[in-house]
N, C-alpha and C positions, 0 to 999 in steps of 0.2 A: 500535862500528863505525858509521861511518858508513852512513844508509839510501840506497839507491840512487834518484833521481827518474827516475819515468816519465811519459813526453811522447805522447802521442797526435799523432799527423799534424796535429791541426786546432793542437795546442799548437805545437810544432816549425814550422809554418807561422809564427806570430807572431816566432820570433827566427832574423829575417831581415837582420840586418846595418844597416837602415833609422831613420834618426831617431831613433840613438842605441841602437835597439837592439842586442845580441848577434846573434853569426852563428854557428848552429850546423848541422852536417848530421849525416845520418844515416845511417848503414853497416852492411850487414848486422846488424842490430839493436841496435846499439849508437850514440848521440849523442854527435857529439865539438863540441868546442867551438875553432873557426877563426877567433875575433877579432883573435886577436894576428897571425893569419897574414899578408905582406905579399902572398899569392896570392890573398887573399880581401876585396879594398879594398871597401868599402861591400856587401859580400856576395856577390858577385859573382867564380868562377874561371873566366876562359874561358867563357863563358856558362850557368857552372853557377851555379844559384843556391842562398842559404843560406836554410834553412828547408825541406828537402825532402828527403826520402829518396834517397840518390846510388847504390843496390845495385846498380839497371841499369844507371845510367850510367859506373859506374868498370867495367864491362866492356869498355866502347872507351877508356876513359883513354888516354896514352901512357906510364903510368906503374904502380908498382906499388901495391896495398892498404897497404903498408907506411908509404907516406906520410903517412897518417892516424894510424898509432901513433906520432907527435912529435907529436901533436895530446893533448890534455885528454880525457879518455872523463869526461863529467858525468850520463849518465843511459843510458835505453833506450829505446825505441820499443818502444811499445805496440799490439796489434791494434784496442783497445777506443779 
């Protein structure tokens, strides 16, 4: 089985869609991974940015949680 990676805030911060890096956010505690997405060009959805915890922000979304589950779940968010 494969082990599940955990990301710490300050990690998840670093892949931010920028200078080749990956764009990943983070949803009620689970890291999905939104590179491939075309909603998410250079990190960026609608002024959302990648490398950041989205849990409060997909509360005003216009859209539902479920848009995330077509996404890659690669890891979790950590408190530590």
């Amino acid at each position: 089985m494969e082990q599940t990676k955990k990301f710490s805030i300050t990690e998840l911060n670093q892949y931010n869609g920028k200078n080749g890096q990956p764009a990943y956010v983070a949803y009620k505690g689970k890291v999905y991974d939104v590179s491939e997405s075309s909603q998410w060009l250079d990190g960026d959805h609608l002024g959302h940015m990648a490398g950041q915890d989205l849990t409060d922000q997909m509360e005003i979304a216009p859209h539902a949680d479920d848009v995330l589950e077509r996404m890659r779940v690669i890891g979790i968010l950590t408190q530590t």
